[in-house]
TILOFI-205672 format. One line per 2 residues: their letters; for each residue x, y, z of C-alpha. Coordinates in steps of 0.25 Angstrom, whole numbers, plus 5000, padded with zeros to 4 digits. Layout:
BEGIN
a) X,Y,Z | ...
END
This chain:
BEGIN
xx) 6256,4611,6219 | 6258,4595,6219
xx) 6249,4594,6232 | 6239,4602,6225
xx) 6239,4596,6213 | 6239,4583,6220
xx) 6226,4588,6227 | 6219,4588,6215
xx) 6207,4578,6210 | 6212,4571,6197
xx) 6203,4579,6189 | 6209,4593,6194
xx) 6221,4589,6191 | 6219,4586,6177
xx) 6213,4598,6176 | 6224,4606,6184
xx) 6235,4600,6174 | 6225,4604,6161
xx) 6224,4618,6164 | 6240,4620,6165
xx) 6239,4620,6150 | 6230,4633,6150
xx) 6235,4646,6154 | 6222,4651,6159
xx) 6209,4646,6155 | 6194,4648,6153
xx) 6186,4636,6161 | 6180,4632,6146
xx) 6194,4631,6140 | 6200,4621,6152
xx) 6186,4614,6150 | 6188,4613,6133
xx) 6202,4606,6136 | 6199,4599,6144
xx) 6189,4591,6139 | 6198,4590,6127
xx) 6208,4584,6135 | 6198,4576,6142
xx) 6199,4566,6153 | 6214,4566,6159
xx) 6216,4551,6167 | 6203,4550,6165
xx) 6199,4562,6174 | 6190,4570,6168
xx) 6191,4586,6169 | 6180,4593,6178
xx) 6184,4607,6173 | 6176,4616,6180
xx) 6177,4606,6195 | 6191,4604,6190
xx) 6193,4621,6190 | 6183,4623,6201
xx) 6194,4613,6210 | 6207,4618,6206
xx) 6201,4633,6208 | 6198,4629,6223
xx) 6214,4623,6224 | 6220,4634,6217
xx) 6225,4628,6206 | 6218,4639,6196
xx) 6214,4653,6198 | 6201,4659,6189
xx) 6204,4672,6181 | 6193,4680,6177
xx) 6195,4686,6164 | 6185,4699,6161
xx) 6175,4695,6151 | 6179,4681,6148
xx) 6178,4667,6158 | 6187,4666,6170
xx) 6199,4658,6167 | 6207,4647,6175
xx) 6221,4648,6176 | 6233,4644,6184
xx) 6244,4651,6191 | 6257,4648,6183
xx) 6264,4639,6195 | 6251,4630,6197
xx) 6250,4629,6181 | 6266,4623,6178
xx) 6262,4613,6189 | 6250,4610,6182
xx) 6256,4608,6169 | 6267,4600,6175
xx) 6257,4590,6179 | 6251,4590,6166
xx) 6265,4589,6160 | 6268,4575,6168
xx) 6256,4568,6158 | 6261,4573,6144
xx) 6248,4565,6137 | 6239,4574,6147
xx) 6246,4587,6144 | 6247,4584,6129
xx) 6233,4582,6130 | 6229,4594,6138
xx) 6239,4605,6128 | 6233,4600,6117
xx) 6219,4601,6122 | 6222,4616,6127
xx) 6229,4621,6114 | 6218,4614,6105
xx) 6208,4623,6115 | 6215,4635,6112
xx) 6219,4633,6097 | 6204,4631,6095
xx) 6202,4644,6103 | 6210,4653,6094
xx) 6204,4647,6082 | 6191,4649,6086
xx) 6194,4663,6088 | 6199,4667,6074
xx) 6185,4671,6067 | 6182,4681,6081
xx) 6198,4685,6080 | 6193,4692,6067
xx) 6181,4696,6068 | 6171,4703,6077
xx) 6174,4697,6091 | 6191,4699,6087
xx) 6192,4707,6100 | 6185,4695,6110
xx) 6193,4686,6102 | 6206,4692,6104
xx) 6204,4694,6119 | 6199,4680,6120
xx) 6211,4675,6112 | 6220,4684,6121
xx) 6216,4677,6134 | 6217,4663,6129
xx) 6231,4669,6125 | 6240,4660,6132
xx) 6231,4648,6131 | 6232,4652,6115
xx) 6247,4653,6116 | 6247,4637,6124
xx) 6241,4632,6113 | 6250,4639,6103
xx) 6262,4633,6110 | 6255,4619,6109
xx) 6254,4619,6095 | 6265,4625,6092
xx) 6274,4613,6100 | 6264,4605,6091
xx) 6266,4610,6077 | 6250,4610,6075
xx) 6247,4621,6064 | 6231,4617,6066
xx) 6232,4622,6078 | 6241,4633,6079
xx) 6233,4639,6066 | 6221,4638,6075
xx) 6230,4648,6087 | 6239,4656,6077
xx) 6230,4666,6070 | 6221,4670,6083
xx) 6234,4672,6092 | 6241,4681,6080
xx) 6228,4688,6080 | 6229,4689,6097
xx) 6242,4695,6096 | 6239,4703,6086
xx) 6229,4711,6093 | 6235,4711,6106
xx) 6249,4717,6098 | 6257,4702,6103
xx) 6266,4702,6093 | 6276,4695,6101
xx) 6267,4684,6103 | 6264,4683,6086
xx) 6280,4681,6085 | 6280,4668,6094
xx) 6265,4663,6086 | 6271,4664,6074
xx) 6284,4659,6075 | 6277,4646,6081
xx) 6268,4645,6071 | 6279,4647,6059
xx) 6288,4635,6066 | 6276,4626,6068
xx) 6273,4629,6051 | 6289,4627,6047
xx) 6286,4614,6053 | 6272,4610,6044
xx) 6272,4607,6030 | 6271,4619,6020
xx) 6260,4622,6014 | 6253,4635,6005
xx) 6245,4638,6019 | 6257,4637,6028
xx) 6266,4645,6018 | 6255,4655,6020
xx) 6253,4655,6035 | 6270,4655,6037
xx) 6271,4669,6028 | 6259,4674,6036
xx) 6266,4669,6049 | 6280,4675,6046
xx) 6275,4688,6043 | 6265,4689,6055
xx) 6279,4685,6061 | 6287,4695,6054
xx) 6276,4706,6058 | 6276,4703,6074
xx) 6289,4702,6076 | 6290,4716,6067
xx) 6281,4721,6077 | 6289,4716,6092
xx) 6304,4717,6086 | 6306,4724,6074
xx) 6311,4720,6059 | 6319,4709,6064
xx) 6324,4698,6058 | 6315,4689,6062
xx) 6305,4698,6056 | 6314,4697,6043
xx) 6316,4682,6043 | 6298,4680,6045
xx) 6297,4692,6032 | 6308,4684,6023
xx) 6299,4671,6027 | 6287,4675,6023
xx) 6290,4683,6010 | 6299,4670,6005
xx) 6285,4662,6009 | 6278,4673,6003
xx) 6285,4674,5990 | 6287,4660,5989
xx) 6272,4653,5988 | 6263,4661,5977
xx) 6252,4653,5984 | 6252,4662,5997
xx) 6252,4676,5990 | 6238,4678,5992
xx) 6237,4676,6006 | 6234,4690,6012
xx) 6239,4689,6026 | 6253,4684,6019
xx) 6252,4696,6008 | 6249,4704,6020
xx) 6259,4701,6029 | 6270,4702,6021
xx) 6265,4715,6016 | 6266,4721,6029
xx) 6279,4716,6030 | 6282,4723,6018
xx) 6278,4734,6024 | 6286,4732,6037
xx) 6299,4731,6028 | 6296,4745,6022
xx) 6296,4736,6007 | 6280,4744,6006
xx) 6283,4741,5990 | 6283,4724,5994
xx) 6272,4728,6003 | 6262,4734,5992
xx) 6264,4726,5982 | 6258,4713,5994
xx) 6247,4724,5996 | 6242,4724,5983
xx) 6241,4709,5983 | 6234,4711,5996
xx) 6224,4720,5989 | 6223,4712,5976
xx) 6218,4701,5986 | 6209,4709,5994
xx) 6203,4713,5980 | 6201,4698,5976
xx) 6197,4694,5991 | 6188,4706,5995
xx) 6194,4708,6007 | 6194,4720,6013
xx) 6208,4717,6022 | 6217,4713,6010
xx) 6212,4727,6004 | 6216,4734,6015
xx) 6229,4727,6017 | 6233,4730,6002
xx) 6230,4745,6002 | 6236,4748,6013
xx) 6248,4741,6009 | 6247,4747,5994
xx) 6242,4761,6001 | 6254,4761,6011
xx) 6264,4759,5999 | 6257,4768,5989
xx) 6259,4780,6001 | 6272,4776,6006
xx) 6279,4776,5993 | 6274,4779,5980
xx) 6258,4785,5980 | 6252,4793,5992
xx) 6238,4794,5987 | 6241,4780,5981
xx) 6242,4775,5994 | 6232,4782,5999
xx) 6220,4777,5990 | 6224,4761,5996
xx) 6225,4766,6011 | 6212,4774,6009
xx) 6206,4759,6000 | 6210,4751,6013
xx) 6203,4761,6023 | 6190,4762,6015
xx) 6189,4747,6017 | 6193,4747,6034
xx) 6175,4747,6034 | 6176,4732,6029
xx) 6186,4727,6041 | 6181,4725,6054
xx) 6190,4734,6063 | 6194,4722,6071
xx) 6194,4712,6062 | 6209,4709,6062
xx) 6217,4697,6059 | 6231,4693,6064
xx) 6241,4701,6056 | 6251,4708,6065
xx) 6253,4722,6063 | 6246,4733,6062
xx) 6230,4733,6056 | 6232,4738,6040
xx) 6218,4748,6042 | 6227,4756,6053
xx) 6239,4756,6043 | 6229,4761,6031
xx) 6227,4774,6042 | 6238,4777,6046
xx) 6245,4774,6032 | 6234,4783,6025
xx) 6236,4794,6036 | 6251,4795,6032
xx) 6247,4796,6017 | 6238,4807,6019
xx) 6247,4815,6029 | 6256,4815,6017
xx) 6246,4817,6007 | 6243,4830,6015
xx) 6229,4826,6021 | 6234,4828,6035
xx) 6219,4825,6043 | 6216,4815,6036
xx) 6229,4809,6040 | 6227,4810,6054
xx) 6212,4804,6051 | 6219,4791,6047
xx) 6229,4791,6057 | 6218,4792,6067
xx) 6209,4780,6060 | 6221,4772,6061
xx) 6222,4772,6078 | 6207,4774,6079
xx) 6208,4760,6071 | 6220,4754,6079
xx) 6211,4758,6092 | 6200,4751,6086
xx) 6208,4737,6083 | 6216,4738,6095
xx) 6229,4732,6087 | 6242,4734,6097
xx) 6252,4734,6084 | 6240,4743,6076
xx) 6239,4753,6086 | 6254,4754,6086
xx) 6253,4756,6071 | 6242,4766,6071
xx) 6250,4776,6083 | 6263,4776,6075
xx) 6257,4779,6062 | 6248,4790,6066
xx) 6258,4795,6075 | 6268,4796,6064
xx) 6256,4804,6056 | 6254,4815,6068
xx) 6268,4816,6068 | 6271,4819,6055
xx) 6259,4828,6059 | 6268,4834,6070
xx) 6255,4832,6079 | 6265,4828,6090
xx) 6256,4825,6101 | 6249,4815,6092
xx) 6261,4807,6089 | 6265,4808,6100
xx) 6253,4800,6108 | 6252,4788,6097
xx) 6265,4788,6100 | 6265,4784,6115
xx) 6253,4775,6111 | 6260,4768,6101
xx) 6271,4766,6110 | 6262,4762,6123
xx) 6256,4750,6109 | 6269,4746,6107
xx) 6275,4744,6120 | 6264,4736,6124
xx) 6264,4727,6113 | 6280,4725,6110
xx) 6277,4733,6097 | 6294,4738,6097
xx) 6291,4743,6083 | 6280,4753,6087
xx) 6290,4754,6101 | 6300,4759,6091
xx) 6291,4768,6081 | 6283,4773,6093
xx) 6294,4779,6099 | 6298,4785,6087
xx) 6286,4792,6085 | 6284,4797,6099
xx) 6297,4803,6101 | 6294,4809,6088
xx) 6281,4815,6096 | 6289,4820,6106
xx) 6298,4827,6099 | 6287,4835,6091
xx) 6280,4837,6106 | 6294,4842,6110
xx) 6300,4831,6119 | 6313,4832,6111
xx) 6321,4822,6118 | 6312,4813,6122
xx) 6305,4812,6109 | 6321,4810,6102
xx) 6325,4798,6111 | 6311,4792,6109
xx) 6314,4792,6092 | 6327,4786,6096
xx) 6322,4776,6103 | 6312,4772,6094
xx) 6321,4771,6084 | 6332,4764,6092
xx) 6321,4754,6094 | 6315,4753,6080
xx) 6329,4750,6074 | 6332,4740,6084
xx) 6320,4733,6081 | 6323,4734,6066
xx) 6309,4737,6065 | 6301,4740,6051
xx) 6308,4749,6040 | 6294,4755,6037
xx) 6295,4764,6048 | 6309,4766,6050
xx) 6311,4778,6039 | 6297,4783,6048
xx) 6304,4784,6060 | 6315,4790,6055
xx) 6308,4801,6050 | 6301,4802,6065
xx) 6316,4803,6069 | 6320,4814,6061
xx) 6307,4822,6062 | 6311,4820,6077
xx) 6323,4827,6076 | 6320,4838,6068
xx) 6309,4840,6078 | 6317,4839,6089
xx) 6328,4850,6084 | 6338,4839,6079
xx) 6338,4838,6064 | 6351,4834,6062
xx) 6349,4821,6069 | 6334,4819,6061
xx) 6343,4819,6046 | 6348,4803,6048
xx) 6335,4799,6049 | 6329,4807,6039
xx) 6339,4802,6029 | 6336,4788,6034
xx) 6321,4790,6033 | 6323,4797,6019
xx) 6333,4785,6014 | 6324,4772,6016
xx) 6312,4779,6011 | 6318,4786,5998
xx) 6320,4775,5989 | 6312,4773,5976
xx) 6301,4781,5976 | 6303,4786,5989
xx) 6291,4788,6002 | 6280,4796,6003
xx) 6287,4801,6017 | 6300,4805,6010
xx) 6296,4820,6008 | 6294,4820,6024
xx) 6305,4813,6025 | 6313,4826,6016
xx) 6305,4835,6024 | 6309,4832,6037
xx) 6323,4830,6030 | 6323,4845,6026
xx) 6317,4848,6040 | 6329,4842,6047
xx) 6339,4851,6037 | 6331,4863,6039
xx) 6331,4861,6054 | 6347,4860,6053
xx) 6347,4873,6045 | 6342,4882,6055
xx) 6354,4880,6063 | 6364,4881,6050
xx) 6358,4890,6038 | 6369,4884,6028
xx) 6360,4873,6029 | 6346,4880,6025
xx) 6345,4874,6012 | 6345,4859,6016
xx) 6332,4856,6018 | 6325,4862,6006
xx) 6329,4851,5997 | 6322,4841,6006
xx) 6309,4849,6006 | 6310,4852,5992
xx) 6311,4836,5990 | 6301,4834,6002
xx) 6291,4841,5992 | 6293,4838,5980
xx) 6291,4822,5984 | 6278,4827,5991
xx) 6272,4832,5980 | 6276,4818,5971
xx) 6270,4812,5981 | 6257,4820,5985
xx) 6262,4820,5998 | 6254,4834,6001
xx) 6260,4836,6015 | 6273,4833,6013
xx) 6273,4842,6002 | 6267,4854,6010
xx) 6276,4852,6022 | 6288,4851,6011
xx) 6284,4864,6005 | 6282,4870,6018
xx) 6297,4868,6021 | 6302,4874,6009
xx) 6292,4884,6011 | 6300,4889,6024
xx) 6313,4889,6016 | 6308,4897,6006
xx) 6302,4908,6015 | 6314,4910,6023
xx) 6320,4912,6008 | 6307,4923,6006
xx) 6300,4914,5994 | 6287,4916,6000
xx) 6281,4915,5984 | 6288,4900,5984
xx) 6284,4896,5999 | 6268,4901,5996
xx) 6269,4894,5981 | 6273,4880,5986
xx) 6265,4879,5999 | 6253,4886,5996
xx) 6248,4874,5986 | 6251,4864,5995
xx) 6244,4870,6008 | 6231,4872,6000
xx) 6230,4858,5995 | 6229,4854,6010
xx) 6213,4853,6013 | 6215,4846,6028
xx) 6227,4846,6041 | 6228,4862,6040
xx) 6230,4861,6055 | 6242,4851,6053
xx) 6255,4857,6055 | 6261,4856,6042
xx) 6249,4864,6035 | 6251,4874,6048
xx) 6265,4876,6044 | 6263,4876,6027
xx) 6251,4888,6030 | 6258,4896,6039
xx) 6271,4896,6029 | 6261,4900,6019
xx) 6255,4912,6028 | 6270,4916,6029
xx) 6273,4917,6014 | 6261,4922,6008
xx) 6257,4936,6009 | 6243,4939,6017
xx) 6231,4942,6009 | 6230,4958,6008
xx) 6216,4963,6014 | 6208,4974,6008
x) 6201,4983,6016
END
């Protein structure tokens, strides 16, 4: 390599040590650096006679790139000699890194306004191939301590990784940028950017590892920043961050009350974005806990304004895209609110929309919660697909979390499909995983359920009762859960299911329906209430209270005016035909 390099006319050389700083380039980039480095021992750079010269030794190779400029680049061996000989002059060298992260810091700004706009998907690819360039120039200025210049890089490679699901990549950006901040004087705006960073933090780590205590340590940061500096309250992505965190932590109470500022700001701002973001925070609590048709009226407000937001017009938040939420949040209000097709209307907005903004951690998202719906469902065969697409998302990507739930749900699948075995170790190990990762809480009384339905389905419900219990504790306290009468419902399931093999024990379950529907009907959950009243309805048939079965079903059934093929209607009309005497003919 010495001989070769040794070979070269002065100006080559220069411009053979310059492009070790790149690690692959367009010919308009090397030439914007180096005319920004400018003459080198008072050698000026022929870039094009320069490239043309070190193509014909060797030196570089051209890679052509489908519909963009060919590119220059080096084989890794030739470009560490490279660099060497650039490292023996550090004036020269300090000149040229500059020149290259300048280049690219610039590059990255400049693509912030089509990041967010009409040309988001060019952008993103553009940004993607520059992607180790990019993270060159991040490196440089990290080592620098230059906020000017890393703002210029941050927010269009948190958008980058974002759409491409690199999450991994969002922990090393904002870890840098939080050291290089802790170093800087404090300010209103920095105070600001830090909560926003910890909780973007917080947020990708939740999504590779789990609720660890890293994540613990960047939630605790930002609320203490939060609640400290009244002049930062107002900022929406902090408001929003932290509510998703919220969220996350299962506290949907802290979660709401942040969304009505969200929305109180949105009103003042006219800003179709905040609205959204605070309805569905408002609407998810409102259903979860106190108000299904509460709920319902703010997701259904957020949905009626997805016409004002561009499909595409995302900025970096990490996480999951809140109009797919509103879907699939909506969907599980009106499955229990007993509008089953409609339900599953939602559900499939909300993947037809995650296909559409082609969002790794979205997608993940949108598969779980609509395979959750055609569970509950006990369309099988539906869970069971979202399920291996999910799982295909999250294994691509380093999604663990979705890894963990995805497994869950597709062994779940199974077990409806009949693939007993199969689909048991699959919930085990989906659950092995999601406590190791000590993932969300949100999801974890969810899962349980999954577990236990599992069981019962797979002629096990002895094993399903520990999980049903654990479910039924964390969600019972203070007013309780929308999901607990299915949760006392699938309690009662596993009891009657114990009882066919001990009739001693026939009785145990009908206290579990009896609160099942009683809940229901607080809550206006219509469905829940019908499949409650369609299990006391069996217990009272085999007693011969046909008159009692026909008097508390029969109301219930013929307020349903959609899903009469869903199975749970299937199963309440033909308990009805049983118990009720056939109209006589005349003749």
């Amino acid at each position: 390599m010495d001989w070769s390099y040794e070979l070269l006319e002065p100006g080559e050389q220069r411009l053979f040590e310059l492009l070790a700083v790149f690690a692959d380039a367009e010919i308009a980039a090397v030439e914007a650096v180096a005319a920004s480095v400018g003459p080198v021992d008072d050698v000026d750079l022929d870039v094009l006679d320069g490239l043309e010269g070190l193509a014909d030794k060797s030196l570089i190779r051209q890679l052509d790139v489908p519909g963009s400029e060919p590119r220059v680049a080096m084989l890794e061996t030739i470009r560490e000699f490279a660099a060497d000989r650039l490292d023996q002059r550090p004036d020269v060298g300090s000149r040229v890194r500059r020149a290259h992260a300048t280049y690219y810091a610039d590059v990255a700004d400049r693509s912030r306004a089509d990041l967010t706009g009409n040309r988001r998907e060019d952008a993103i690819a553009a940004l993607a191939l520059e992607g180790a360039n990019l993270r060159i120039a991040w490196a440089h200025w990290v080592a620098a301590g230059d906020l000017e210049q890393l703002d210029k890089l941050a927010n269009p490679l948190m958008i980058l990784d974002d759409a491409r699901g690199w999450y991994l990549d969002t922990v090393g950006l904002t870890s840098d940028m939080l050291a290089v901040l802790g170093a800087s004087a404090s300010s209103p705006d920095r105070i600001g950017q830090e909560i926003a960073l910890r909780t973007s933090l917080a947020r990708a780590l939740m999504a590779t590892r789990g609720v660890t205590q890293e994540v613990e340590d960047a939630f605790t940061s930002a609320v203490e920043l939060f609640e400290r500096g009244a002049d930062v309250r107002q900022q929406y992505s902090v408001l929003r961050g932290l509510a998703s965190l919220y969220v996350f932590r299962g506290q949907l109470d802290l979660g709401a009350k942040l969304g009505q500022e969200i929305l109180e700001l949105g009103e003042r701002e006219r800003d179709v974005r905040m609205l959204i973001d605070g309805h569905l925070l408002v609407g998810a609590y409102m259903m979860s806990l106190v108000d299904l048709q509460g709920g319902l009226d703010h997701l259904d407000a957020a949905i009626s304004l997805f016409a004002g937001v561009p499909t595409q017009a995302r900025t970096m938040r990490v996480g999951n895209d809140p109009r797919v939420a509103c879907y699939t949040t909506s969907a599980f209000t009106l499955w229990l609110m007993g509008y089953p097709d409609r339900a599953v209307d939602r559900a499939n907005a909300a993947l037809a929309l995650a296909v559409e903004l082609e969002h790794p951690f979205t997608s993940a998202y949108a598969r779980f919660h609509a395979g959750l719906l055609h569970l509950w469902r006990r369309d099988a065969d539906i869970a069971h697909n979202l399920a291996v697409g999910l799982l295909e998302v999250a294994e691509e990507h380093g999604f663990r979390i979705w890894t963990a739930a995805g497994s869950c749900l597709a062994g779940a699948a199974r077990v409806g499909l009949g693939r007993f075995a199969e689909g048991l170790a699959d919930i085990r190990s989906g659950m092995d995983l999601y406590q190791e990762l000590r993932s969300p809480p949100v999801f974890w009384p969810f899962l349980l359920f999954v577990d236990a339905g599992a069981s019962r389905g797979a002629g096990r419900p002895a094993d399903g009762l520990s999980p049903i219990d654990a479910a039924i504790e964390i969600m019972s306290p203070g007013a309780g859960h929308t999901m607990l009468p299915e949760l006392h419902l699938l309690k009662g399931d596993l009891l009657a299911a114990l009882a066919a093999d001990d009739r001693s024990r026939r009785a145990d379950a009908e206290p579990w329906y009896r609160l099942a529907f009683d809940r229901a009907g607080e809550l206006g959950a219509r469905m829940s209430r019908l499949r409650a009243a369609t299990r006391l309805g069996r217990l009272w048939q085999t007693d011969g209270e046909a008159e009692a079965v026909a008097g508390m079903l029969r109301p219930i059934h013929a307020s349903f005016t959609e899903g009469f093929a869903t199975a749970d209607l299937v199963e309440a009309r033909d308990l009805l035909a049983a118990v009720e005497p056939a109209p006589s003919s005349r003749t």
